[in-house]
C-alpha positions in Angstrom: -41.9 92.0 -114.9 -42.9 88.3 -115.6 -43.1 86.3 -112.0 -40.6 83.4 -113.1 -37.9 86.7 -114.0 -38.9 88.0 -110.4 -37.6 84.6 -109.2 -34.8 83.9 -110.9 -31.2 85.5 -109.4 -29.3 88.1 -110.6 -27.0 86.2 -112.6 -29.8 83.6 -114.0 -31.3 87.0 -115.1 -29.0 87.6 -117.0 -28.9 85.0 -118.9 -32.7 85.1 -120.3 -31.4 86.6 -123.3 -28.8 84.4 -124.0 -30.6 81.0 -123.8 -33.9 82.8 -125.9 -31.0 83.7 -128.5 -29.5 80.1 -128.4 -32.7 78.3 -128.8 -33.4 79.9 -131.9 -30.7 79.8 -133.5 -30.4 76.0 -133.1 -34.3 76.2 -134.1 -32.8 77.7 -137.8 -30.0 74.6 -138.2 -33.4 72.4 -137.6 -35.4 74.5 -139.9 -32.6 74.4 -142.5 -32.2 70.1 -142.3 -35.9 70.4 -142.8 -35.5 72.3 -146.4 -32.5 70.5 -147.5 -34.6 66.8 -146.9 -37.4 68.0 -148.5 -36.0 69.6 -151.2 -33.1 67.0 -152.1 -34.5 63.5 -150.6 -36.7 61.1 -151.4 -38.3 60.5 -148.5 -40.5 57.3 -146.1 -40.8 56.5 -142.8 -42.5 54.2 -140.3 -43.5 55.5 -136.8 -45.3 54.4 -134.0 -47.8 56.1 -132.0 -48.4 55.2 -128.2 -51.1 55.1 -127.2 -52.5 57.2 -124.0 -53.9 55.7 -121.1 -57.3 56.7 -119.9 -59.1 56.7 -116.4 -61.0 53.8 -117.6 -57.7 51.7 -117.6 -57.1 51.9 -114.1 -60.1 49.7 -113.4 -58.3 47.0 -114.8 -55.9 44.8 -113.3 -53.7 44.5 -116.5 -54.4 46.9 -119.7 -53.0 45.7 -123.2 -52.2 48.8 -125.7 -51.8 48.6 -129.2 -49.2 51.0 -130.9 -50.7 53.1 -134.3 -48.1 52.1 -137.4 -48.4 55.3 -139.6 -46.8 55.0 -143.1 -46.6 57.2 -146.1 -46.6 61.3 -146.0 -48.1 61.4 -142.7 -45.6 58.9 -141.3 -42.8 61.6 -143.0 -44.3 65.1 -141.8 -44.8 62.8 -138.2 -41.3 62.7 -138.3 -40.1 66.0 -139.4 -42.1 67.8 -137.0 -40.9 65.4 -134.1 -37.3 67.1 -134.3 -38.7 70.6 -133.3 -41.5 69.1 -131.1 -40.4 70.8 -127.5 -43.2 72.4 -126.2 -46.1 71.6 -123.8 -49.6 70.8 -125.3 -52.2 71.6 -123.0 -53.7 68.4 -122.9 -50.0 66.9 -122.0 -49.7 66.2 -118.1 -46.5 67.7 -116.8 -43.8 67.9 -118.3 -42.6 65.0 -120.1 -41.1 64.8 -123.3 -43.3 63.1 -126.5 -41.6 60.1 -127.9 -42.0 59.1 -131.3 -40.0 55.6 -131.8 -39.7 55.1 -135.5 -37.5 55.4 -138.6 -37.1 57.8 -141.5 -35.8 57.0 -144.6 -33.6 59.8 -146.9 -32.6 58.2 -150.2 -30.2 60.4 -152.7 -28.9 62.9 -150.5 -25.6 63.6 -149.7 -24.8 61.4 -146.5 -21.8 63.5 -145.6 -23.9 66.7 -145.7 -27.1 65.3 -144.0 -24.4 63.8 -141.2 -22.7 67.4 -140.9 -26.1 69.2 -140.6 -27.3 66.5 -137.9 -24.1 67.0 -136.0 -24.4 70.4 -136.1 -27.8 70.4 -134.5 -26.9 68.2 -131.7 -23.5 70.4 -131.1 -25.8 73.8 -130.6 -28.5 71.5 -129.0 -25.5 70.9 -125.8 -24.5 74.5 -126.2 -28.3 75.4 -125.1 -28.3 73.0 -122.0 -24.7 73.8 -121.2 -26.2 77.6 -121.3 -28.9 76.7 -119.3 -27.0 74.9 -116.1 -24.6 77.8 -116.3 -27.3 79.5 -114.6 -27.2 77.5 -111.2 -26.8 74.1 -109.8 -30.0 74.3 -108.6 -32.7 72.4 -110.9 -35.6 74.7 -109.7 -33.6 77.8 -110.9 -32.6 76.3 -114.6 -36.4 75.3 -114.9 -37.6 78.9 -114.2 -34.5 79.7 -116.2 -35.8 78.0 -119.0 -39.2 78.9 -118.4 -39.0 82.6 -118.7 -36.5 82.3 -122.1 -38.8 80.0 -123.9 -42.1 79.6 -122.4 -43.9 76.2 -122.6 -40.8 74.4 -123.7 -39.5 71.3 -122.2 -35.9 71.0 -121.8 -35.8 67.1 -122.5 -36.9 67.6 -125.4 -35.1 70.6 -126.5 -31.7 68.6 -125.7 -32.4 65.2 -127.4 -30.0 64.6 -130.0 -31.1 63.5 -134.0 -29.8 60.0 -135.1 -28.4 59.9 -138.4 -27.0 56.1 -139.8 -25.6 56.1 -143.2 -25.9 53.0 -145.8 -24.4 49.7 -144.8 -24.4 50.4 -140.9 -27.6 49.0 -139.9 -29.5 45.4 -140.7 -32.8 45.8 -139.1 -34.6 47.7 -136.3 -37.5 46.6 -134.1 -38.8 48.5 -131.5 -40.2 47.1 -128.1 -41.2 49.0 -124.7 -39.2 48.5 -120.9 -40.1 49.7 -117.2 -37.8 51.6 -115.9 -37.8 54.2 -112.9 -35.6 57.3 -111.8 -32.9 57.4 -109.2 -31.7 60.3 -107.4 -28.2 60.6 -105.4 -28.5 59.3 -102.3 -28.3 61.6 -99.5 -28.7 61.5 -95.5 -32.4 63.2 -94.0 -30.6 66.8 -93.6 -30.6 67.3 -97.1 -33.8 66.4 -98.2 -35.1 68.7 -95.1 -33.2 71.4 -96.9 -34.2 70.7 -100.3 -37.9 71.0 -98.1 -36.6 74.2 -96.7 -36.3 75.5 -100.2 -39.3 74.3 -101.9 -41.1 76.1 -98.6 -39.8 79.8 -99.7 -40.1 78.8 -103.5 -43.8 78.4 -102.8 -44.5 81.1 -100.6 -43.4 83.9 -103.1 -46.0 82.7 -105.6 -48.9 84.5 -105.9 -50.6 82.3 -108.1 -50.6 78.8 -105.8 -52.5 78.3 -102.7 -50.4 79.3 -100.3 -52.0 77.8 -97.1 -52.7 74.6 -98.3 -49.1 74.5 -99.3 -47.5 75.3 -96.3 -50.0 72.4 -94.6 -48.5 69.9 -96.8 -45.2 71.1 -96.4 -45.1 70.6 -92.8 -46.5 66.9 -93.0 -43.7 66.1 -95.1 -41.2 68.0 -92.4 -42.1 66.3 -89.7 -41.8 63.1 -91.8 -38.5 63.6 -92.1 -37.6 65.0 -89.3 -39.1 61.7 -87.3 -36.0 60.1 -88.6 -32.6 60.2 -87.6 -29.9 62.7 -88.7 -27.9 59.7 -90.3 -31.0 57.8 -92.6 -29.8 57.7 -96.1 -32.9 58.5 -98.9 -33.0 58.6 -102.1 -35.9 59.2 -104.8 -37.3 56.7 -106.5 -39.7 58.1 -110.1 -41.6 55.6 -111.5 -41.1 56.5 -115.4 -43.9 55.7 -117.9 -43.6 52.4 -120.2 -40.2 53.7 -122.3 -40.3 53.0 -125.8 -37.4 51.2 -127.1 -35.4 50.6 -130.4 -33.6 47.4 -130.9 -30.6 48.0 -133.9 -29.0 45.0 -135.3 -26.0 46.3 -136.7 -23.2 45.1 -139.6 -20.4 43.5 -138.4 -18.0 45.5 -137.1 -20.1 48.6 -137.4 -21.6 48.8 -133.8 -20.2 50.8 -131.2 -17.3 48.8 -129.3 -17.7 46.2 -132.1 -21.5 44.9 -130.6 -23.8 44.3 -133.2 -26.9 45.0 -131.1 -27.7 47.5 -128.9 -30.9 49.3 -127.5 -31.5 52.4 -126.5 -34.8 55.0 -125.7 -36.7 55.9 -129.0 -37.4 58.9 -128.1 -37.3 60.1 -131.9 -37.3 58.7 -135.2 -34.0 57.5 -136.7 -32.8 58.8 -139.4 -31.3 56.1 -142.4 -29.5 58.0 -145.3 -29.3 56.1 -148.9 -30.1 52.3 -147.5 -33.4 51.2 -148.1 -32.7 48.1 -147.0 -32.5 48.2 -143.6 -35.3 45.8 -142.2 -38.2 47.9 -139.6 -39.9 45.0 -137.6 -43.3 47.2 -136.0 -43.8 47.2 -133.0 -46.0 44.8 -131.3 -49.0 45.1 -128.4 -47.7 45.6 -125.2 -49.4 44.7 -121.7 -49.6 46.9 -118.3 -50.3 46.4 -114.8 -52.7 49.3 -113.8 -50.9 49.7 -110.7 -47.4 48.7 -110.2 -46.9 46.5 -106.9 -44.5 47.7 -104.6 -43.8 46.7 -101.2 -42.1 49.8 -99.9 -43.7 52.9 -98.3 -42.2 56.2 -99.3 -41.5 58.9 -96.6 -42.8 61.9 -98.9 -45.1 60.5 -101.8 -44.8 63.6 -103.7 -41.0 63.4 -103.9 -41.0 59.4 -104.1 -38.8 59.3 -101.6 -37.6 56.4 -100.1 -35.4 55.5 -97.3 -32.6 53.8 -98.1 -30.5 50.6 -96.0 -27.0 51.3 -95.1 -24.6 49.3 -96.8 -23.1 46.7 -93.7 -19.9 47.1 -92.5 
């Protein structure tokens, strides 16, 4: 038996099956919006590729990075394959999901059935999460969860939703790139020693890690912790990578709430049915600090965890 199904509990067991079954079957509804587009659009796109940062950037104070505009068929099959683009690549660290900020164009389809299909995708796409934290509350046991159904993939990915705009809702689109971190729940020092606690017999049943070395850091970071007083507040901080953006500029009256801008994370390209007019501004050259200054000290750099000031009284 496979060491992430050793792992798992009983009822997360269980449910292997189940989320392999789901996966693929929202795989098919991809596949099938695939077919359709290629079969009944005429299609174009514009996407953006980020570029990677290399060791040699860190010797720089500031770094400036140039996004790759790809146009024509490559731009298209870019695109296509993005949608079903949920797996690791060995030469990807961790497990972050790719972005591809851009747009794809479908002229002389069916809006109503390219909408219907796209909904459809994103409705068995939540069914697969919601699947997935049946499992547990515990985010350790839906990763291994997820692991042993559908090895390699990332769940981030796997969950993000297609975008589908039909003719007259959009003007124009840029795209543009923003710092942004992670925050976890705040939570007082006994919880984070538990969530330590756990980690600790997570890593001792693996066969495949260093257990010694392990257990060595593990204690650093306990008595870190435990140093402090029952009542400190802490929270995680994760720096995120630079996020790519897209800017729409909607119609009037055809934003959400009646705004006709809004941004959100281009994590995928959009997809514009029948309106070819909808202006793409590229996306310009972006600048980075090699390291981003920071004036606090975390209590366990692996977590990024930070202590956090009472609110006063």
């Amino acid at each position: 038996m496979d060491t992430e199904l050793i792992e798992l509990s009983l009822p997360a067991q269980k449910l292997v099956g189940a989320v392999r079954k789901q996966y693929y079957f929202m795989q098919s509804h991809i596949d099938a919006l695939h077919r359709y587009l290629n079969d009944n659009a005429m299609l174009s796109a514009h996407v953006f590729i980020l570029p990677r940062p290399t060791q040699s950037d860190y010797k720089n104070e500031k770094v400036e990075y140039h996004p790759e505009h790809v146009t024509g068929r490559e731009a298209v099959d870019r695109a296509l394959h993005h949608f079903v683009d949920d797996k690791l690549k060995h030469d990807q660290a961790g497990v972050m999901a790719n972005r591809l900020p851009g747009v794809l164009f479908a002229d002389n389809v069916d809006a109503e059935e390219v909408v219907a299909r796209v909904e459809r995708i994103n409705l068995e796409k939540d069914n697969l999460l919601k699947l997935i934290k049946q499992a547990s509350s515990s985010m350790t046991e839906q990763f291994l969860l997820t692991k042993a159904a559908i090895p390699y993939a990332i769940r981030k990915s796997m969950g993000r939703h297609i975008q589908a705009f039909r003719a007259g809702e959009l003007i124009s689109v840029s795209f543009s790139v923003s710092k942004r971190s992670s925050v976890s729940a705040t939570k007082d020092r006994d919880y984070w020693l538990q969530r330590l606690e756990n980690a600790e017999r997570h890593v001792m049943s693996r066969r495949d890690l260093d257990n010694l070395a392990w257990q060595s850091q593990l204690e650093i970071e306990r008595k870190a912790l435990s140093h402090l007083s029952p009542d400190t507040l802490l929270r995680q901080e994760r720096p995120i990578r630079r996020t790519p953006v897209a800017n729409l500029y909607y119609h009037k009256g055809r934003g959400k709430k009646g705004n006709q801008k809004a941004s959100q994370i281009a994590h995928s390209p959009i997809l514009i049915l029948n309106d070819h007019e909808v202006k793409v501004n590229p996306m310009r050259p972006y600048s980075v600090p090699a390291k981003d200054p920071s004036t606090k000290t975390p209590i366990v750099p692996r977590w990024h965890l930070y202590e956090v000031e009472r609110p006063r009284s």
